[in-house]
LUMVO-679984 format. One record per residue (C-alpha): residue number from 1; residue in one letter; x, y, z. Coordinates in steps of 0.1 Angstrom, whole numbers, plus 5000, padded with zeros to 4 digits. Example, Ala and Ser with C-alpha at 12.3 -4.5 7.8 and 13.67 -1.06 7.14 Angstrom:
<pts>
<pt><num>1</num><residu>a</residu><east>5123</east><north>4955</north><up>5078</up></pt>
<pt><num>2</num><residu>s</residu><east>5137</east><north>4989</north><up>5071</up></pt>
</pts>
This chain:
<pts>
<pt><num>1</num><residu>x</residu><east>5000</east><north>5000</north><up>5000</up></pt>
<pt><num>2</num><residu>x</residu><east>5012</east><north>5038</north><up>4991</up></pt>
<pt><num>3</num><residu>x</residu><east>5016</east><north>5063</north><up>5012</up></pt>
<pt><num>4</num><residu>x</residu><east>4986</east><north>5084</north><up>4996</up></pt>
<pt><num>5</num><residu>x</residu><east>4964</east><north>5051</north><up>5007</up></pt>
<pt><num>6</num><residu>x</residu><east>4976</east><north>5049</north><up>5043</up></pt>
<pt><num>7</num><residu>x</residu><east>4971</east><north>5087</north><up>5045</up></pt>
<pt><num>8</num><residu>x</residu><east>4937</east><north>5083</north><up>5032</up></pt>
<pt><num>9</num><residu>x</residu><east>4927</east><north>5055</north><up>5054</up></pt>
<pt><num>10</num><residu>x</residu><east>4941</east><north>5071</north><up>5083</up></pt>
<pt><num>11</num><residu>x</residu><east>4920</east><north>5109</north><up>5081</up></pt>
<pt><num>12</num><residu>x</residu><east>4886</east><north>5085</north><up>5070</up></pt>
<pt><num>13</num><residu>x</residu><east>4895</east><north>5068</north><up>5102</up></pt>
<pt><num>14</num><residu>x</residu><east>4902</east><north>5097</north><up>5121</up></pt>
<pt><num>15</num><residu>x</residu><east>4871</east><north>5114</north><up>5110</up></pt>
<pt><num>16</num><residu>x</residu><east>4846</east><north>5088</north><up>5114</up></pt>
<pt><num>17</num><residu>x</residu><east>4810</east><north>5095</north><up>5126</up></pt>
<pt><num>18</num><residu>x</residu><east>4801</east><north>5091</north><up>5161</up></pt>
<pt><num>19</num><residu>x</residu><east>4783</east><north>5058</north><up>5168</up></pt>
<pt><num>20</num><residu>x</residu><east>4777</east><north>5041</north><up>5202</up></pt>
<pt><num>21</num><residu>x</residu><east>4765</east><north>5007</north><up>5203</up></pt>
<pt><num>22</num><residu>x</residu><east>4742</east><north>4993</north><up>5232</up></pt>
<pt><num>23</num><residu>x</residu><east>4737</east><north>4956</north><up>5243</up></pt>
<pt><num>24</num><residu>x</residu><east>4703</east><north>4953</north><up>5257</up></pt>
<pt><num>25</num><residu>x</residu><east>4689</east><north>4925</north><up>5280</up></pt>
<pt><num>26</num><residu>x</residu><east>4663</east><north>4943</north><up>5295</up></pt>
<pt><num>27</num><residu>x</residu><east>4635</east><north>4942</north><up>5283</up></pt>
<pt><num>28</num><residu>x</residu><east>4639</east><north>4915</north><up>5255</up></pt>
<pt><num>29</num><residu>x</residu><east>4619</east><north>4887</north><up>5249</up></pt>
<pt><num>30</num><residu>x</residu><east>4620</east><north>4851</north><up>5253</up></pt>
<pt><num>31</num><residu>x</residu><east>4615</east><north>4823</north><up>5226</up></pt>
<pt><num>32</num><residu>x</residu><east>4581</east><north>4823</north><up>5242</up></pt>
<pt><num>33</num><residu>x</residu><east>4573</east><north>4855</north><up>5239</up></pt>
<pt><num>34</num><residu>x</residu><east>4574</east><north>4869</north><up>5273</up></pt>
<pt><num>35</num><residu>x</residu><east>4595</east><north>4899</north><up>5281</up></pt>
<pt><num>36</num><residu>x</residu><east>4627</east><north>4890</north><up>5303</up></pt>
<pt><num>37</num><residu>x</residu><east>4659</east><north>4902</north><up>5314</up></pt>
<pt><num>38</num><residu>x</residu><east>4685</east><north>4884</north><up>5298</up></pt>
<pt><num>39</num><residu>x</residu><east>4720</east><north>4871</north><up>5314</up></pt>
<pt><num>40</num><residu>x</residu><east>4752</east><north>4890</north><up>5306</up></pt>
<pt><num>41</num><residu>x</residu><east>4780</east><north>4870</north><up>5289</up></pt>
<pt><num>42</num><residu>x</residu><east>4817</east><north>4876</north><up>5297</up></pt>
<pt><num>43</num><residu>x</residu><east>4823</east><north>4870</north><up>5256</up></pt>
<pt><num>44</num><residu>x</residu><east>4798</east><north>4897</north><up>5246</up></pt>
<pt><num>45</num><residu>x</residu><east>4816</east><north>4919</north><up>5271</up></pt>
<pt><num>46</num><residu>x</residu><east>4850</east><north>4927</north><up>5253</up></pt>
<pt><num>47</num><residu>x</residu><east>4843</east><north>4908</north><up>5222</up></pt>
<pt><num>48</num><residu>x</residu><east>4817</east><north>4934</north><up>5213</up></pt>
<pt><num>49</num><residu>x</residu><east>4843</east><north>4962</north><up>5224</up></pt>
<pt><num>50</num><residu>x</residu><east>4869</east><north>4948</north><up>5202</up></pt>
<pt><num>51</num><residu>x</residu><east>4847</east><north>4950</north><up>5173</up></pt>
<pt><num>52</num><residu>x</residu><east>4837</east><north>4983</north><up>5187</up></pt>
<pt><num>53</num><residu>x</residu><east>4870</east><north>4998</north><up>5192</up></pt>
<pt><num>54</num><residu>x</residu><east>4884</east><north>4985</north><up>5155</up></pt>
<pt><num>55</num><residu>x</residu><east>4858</east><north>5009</north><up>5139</up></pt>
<pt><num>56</num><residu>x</residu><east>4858</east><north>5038</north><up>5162</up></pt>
<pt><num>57</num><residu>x</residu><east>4831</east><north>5034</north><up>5179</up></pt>
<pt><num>58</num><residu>x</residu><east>4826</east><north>5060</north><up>5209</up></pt>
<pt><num>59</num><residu>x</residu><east>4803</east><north>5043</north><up>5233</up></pt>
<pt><num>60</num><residu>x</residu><east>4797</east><north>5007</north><up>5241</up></pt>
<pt><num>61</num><residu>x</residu><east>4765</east><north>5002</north><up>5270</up></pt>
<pt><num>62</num><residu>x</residu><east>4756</east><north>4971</north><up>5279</up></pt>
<pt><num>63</num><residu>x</residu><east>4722</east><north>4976</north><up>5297</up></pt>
<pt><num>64</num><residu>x</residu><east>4706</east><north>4954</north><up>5324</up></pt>
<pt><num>65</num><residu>x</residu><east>4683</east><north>4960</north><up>5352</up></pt>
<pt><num>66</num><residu>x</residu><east>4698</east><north>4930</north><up>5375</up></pt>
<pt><num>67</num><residu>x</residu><east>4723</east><north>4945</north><up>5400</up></pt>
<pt><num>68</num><residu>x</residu><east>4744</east><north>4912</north><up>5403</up></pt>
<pt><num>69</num><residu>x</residu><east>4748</east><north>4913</north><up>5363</up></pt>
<pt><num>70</num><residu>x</residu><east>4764</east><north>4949</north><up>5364</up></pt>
<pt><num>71</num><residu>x</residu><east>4784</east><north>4940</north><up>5389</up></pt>
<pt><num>72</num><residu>x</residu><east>4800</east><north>4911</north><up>5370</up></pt>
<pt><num>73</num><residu>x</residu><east>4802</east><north>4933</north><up>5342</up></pt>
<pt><num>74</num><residu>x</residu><east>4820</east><north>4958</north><up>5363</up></pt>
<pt><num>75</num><residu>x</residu><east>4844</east><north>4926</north><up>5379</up></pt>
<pt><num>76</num><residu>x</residu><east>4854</east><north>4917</north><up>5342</up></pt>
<pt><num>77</num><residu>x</residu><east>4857</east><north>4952</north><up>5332</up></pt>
<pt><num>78</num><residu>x</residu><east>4883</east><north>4954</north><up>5363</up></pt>
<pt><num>79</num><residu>x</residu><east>4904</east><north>4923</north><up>5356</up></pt>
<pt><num>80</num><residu>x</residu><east>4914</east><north>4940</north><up>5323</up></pt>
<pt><num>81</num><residu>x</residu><east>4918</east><north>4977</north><up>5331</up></pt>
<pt><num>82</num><residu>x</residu><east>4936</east><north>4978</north><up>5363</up></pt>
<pt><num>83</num><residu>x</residu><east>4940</east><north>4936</north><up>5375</up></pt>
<pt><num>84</num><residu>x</residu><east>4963</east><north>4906</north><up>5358</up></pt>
<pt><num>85</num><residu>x</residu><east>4944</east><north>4912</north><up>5324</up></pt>
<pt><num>86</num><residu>x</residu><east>4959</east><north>4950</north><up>5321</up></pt>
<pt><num>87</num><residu>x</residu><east>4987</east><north>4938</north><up>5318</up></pt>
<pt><num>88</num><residu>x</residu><east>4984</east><north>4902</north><up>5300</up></pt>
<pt><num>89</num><residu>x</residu><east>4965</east><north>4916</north><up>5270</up></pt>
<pt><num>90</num><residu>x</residu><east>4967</east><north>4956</north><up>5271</up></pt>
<pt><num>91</num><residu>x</residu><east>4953</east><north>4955</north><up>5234</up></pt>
<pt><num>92</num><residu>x</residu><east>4921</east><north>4944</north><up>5247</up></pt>
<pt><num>93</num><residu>x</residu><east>4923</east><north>4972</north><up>5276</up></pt>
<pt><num>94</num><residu>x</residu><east>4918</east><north>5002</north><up>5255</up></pt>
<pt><num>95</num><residu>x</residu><east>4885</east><north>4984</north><up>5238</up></pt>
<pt><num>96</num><residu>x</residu><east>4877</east><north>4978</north><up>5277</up></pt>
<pt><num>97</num><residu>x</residu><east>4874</east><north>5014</north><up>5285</up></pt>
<pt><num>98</num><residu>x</residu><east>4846</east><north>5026</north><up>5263</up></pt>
<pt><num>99</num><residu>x</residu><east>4823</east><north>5002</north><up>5281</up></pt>
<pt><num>100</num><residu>x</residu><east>4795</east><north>5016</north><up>5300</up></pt>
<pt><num>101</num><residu>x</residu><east>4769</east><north>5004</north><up>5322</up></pt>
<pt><num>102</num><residu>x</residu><east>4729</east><north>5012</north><up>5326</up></pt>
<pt><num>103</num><residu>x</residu><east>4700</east><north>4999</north><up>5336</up></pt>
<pt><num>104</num><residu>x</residu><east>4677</east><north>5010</north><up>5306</up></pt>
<pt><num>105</num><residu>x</residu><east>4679</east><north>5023</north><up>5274</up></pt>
<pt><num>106</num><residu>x</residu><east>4662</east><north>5057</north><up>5289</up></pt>
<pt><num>107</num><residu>x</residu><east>4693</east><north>5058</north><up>5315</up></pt>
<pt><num>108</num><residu>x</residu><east>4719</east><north>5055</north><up>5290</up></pt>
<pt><num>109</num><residu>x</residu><east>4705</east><north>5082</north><up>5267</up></pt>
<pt><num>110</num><residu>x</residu><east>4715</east><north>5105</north><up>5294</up></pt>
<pt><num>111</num><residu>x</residu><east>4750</east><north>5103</north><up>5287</up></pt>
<pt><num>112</num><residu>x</residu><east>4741</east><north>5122</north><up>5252</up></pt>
<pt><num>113</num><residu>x</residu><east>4754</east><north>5157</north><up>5251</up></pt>
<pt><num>114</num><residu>x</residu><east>4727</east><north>5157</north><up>5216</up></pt>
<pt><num>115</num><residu>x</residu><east>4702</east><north>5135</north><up>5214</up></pt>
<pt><num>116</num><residu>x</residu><east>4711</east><north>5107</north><up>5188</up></pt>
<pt><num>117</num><residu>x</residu><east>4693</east><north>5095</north><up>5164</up></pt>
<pt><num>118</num><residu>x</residu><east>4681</east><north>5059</north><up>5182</up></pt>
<pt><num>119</num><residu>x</residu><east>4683</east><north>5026</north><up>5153</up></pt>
<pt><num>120</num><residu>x</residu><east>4673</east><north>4994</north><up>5167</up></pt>
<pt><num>121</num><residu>x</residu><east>4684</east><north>4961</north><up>5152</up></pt>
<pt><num>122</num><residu>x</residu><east>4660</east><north>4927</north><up>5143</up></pt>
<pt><num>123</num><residu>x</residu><east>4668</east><north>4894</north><up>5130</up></pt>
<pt><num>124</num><residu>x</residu><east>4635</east><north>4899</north><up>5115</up></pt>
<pt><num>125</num><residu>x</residu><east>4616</east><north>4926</north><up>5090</up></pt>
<pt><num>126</num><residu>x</residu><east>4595</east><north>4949</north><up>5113</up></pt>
<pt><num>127</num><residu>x</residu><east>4580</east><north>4968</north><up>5091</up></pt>
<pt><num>128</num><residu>x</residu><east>4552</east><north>4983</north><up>5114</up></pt>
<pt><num>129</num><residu>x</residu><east>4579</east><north>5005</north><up>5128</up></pt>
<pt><num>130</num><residu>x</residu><east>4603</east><north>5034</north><up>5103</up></pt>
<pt><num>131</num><residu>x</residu><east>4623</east><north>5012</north><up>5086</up></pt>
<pt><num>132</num><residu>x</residu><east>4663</east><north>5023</north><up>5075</up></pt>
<pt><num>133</num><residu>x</residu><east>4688</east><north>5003</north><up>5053</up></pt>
<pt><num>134</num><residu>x</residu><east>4722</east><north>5000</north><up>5055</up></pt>
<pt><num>135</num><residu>x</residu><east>4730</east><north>5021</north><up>5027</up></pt>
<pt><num>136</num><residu>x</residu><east>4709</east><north>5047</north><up>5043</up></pt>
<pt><num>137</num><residu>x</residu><east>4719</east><north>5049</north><up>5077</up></pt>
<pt><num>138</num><residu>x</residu><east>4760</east><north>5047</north><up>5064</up></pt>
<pt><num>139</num><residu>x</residu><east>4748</east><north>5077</north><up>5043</up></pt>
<pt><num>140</num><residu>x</residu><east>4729</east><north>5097</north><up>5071</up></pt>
<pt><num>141</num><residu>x</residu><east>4757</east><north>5088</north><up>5095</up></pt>
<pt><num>142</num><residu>x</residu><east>4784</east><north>5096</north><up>5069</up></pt>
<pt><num>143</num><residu>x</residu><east>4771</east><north>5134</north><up>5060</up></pt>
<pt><num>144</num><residu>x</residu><east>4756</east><north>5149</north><up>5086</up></pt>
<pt><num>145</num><residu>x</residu><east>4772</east><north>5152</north><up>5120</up></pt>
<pt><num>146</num><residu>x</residu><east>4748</east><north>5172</north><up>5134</up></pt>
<pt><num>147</num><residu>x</residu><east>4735</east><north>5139</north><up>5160</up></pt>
<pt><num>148</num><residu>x</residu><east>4756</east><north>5111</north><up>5170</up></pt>
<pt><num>149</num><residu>x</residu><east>4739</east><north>5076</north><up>5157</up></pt>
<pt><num>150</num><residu>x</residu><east>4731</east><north>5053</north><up>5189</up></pt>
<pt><num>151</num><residu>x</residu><east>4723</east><north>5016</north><up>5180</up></pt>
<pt><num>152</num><residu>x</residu><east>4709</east><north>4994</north><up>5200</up></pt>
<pt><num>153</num><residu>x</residu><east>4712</east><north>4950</north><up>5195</up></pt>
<pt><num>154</num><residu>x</residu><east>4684</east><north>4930</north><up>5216</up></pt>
<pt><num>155</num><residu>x</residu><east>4696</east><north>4896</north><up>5236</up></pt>
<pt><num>156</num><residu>x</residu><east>4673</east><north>4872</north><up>5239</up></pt>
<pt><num>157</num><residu>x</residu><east>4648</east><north>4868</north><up>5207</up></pt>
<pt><num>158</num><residu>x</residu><east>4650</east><north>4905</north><up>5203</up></pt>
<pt><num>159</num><residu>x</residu><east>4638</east><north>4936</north><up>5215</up></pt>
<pt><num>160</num><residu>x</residu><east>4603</east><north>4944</north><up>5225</up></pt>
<pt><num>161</num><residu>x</residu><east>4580</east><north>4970</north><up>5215</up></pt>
<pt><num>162</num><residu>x</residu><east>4587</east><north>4995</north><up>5244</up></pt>
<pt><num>163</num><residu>x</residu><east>4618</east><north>4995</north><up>5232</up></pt>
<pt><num>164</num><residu>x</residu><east>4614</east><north>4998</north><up>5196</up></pt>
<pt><num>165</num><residu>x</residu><east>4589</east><north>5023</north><up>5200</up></pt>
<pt><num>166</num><residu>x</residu><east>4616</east><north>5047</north><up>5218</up></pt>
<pt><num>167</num><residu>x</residu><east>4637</east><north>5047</north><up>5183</up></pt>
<pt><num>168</num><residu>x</residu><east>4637</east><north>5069</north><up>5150</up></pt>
<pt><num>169</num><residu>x</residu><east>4644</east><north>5038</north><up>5128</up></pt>
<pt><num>170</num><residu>x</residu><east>4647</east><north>4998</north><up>5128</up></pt>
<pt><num>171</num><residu>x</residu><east>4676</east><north>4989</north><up>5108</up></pt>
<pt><num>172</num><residu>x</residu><east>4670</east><north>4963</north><up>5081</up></pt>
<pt><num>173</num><residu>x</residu><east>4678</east><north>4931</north><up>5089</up></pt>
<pt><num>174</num><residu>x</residu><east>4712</east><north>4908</north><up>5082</up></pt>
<pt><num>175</num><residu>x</residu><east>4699</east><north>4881</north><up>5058</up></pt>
<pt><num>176</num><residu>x</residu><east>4726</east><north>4853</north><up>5046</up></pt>
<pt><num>177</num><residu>x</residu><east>4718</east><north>4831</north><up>5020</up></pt>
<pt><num>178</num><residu>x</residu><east>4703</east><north>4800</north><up>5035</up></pt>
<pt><num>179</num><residu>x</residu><east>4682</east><north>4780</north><up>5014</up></pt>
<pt><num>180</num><residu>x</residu><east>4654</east><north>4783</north><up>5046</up></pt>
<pt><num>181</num><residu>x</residu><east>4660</east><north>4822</north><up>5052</up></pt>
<pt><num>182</num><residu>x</residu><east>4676</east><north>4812</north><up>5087</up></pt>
<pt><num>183</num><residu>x</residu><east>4681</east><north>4840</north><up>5105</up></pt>
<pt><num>184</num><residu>x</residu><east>4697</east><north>4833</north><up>5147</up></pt>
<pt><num>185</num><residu>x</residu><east>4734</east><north>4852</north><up>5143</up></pt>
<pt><num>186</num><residu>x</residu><east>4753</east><north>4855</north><up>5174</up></pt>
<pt><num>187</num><residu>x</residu><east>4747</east><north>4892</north><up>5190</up></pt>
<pt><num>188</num><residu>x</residu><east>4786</east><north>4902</north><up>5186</up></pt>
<pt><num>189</num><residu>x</residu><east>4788</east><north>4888</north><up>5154</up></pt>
<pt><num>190</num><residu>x</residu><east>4757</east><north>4909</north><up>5142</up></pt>
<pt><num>191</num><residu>x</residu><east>4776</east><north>4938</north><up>5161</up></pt>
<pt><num>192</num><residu>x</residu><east>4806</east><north>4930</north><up>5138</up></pt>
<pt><num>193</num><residu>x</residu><east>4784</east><north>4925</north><up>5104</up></pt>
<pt><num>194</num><residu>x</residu><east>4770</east><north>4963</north><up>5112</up></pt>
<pt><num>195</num><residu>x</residu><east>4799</east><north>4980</north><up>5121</up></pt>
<pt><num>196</num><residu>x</residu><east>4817</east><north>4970</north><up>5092</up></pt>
<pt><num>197</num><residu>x</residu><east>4784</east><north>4977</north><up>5064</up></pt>
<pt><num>198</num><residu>x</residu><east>4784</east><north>5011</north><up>5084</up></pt>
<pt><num>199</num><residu>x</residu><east>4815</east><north>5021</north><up>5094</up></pt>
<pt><num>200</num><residu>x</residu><east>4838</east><north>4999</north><up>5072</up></pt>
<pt><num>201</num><residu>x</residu><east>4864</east><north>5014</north><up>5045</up></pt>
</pts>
């Protein structure tokens, strides 16, 4: 690669839009389709702020109502900025420190200096809500800086109503190419599909 290239990459990356990404578990819903609060997972944790930090993310919440989940979030967000994992992996320590905790959506939309525009994400086609595309929202995110872009992936079997309800848009969703339109993606490999269609160079 040329120097004009590296240059080139380096101001797009420099310059990139604001985007925070929220994890929520609460309130989701359950295969049966009751509203729950989901369990945290120590992958999702830094996994999703790897991903995260690789495209410049700003923000990273993972939301949850249960005290004893935050505070195992907070123990594995310890081990790796200030216990053995600091300094074991200190890659993995600056994606650790744009994670934040809340215990709603509403609660983390505090931490806003200008409201963002809220885009929820679904494994399937909700199309009784405003509906945005990828090419759209990369666009709108792209060329006009005037509100930050806050998206928000459900745990569980998705995100309920109250929570859709709250958000300008509902991102289209990620279809592969299954023969039976299968549609059950991990949540931080959805996170990684979406940063990269949004975000990617």
């Amino acid at each position: 690669m040329n120097d004009s290239k590296i240059t080139e990459k380096t101001e797009a990356a420099i310059d990139a839009p604001s985007l925070t990404v929220g994890l929520v578990h609460w309130p989701c819903f359950n295969q049966n389709g009751e509203v729950v609060c989901t369990n945290v997972t120590n992958f999702d944790i830094h996994d999703i702020a790897r991903s995260s930090r690789t495209f410049g993310v700003e923000q990273y919440f993972i939301i949850n109502r249960v005290q004893e989940q935050l505070m195992f979030v907070h123990r594995v967000l310890d081990h790796w900025r200030v216990g053995e994992g600091s300094d074991h992996n200190p890659m993995r320590k600056t994606a650790i420190n744009m994670v934040k905790t809340a215990q709603t959506v509403e609660e983390s939309l505090k931490e806003f200096k200008v409201k963002p525009i809220l885009v929820a994400t679904s494994a399937q086609n909700r199309e009784d809500y405003p509906q945005i595309g990828f090419k759209a929202l990369r666009e709108l995110m792209w060329h006009d800086r005037s509100r930050p872009v806050y998206l928000l992936f459900g745990t569980g079997w998705g995100l309920t109503n109250d929570v859709l309800k709250l958000c300008d848009y509902v991102l289209d969703p990620i279809k592969g190419s299954s023969a039976d339109d299968y549609r059950h993606l991990p949540v931080r490999s959805a996170v990684a599909i979406c940063l990269d269609r949004l975000l990617g160079q």
